[in-house]
Each structure stands twice: as C-alpha cells, then as structure tokens.
C-alpha positions in Angstrom: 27.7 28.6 0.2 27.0 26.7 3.3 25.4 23.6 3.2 22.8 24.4 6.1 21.6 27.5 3.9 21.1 24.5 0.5 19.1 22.1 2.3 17.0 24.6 4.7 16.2 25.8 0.9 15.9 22.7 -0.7 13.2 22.0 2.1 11.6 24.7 1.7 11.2 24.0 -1.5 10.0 20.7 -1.2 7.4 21.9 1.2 5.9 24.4 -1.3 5.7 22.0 -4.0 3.8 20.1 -1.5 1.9 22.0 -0.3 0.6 23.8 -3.8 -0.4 20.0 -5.8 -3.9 19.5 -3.9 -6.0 19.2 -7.4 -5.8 14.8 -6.6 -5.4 12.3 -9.5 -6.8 13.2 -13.0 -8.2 11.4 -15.7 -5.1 10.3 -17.0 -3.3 8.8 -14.1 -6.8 7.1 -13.6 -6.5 5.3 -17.1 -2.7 4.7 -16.7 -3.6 2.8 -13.5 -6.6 1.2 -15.0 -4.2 -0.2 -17.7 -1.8 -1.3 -15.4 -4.6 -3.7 -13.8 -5.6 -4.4 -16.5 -2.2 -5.9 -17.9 -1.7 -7.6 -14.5 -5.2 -9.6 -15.1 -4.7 -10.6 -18.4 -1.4 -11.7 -17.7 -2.4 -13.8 -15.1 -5.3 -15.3 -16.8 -3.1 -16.1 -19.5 -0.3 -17.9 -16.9 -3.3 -19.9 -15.1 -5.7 -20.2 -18.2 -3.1 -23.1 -19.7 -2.7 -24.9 -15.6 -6.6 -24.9 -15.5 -6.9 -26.4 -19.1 -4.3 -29.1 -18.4 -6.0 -29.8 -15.2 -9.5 -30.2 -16.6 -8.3 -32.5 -19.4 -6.7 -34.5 -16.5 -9.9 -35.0 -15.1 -11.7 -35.4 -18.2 -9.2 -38.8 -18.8 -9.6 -39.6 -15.4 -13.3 -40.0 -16.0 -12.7 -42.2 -19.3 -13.9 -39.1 -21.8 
C-alpha cells in the first residue's frame, strides 16, 4: 500500500477523533488533577516546613530563648 494513502488516513483519522471529543474534562480528571496539587503542596510544605523550623530556632537562640 502506498505510504501517501496510510498517513492521508491516519490524518483523517486523527482529525475525527478530534473533532468528535468536545464533552471537556469530567469529574474524574478534575479530582486526578486536584490530587496532583494536592501532592505537590504537601510535598513542598514538608521540604520547607523542616528549613523554616531550623530557621526559627536560629532566631529563637539568637535572641537568648
């Protein structure tokens, strides 16, 4: 088969597949992204919650308590 004739498909294809998924995100894509930020903020409260604490007790000693 000639190549042309597979990709002018395969576009085709593509564009119909496109075209047809209009319906937007649904309630479970929302709550796998809500997770994901969800993971990303905890984790980074958890990598700066010990830098902040260490910082704060080095000002607490610095103020002689």
């Amino acid at each position: 088969m000639d190549p042309r004739i597979i990709f002018a498909r395969l576009y085709v294809s593509l564009q119909n597949f496109s075209l047809k998924r209009e319906e937007g995100q649904t309630m479970a894509e929302y709550g796998v992204v809500l997770a994901l930020i969800t993971l990303a903020v905890v984790a980074t409260i958890g990598l700066l919650g010990t830098q902040i604490n260490t910082k704060l007790s080095d000002v607490l000693h610095a103020l002689g308590g």
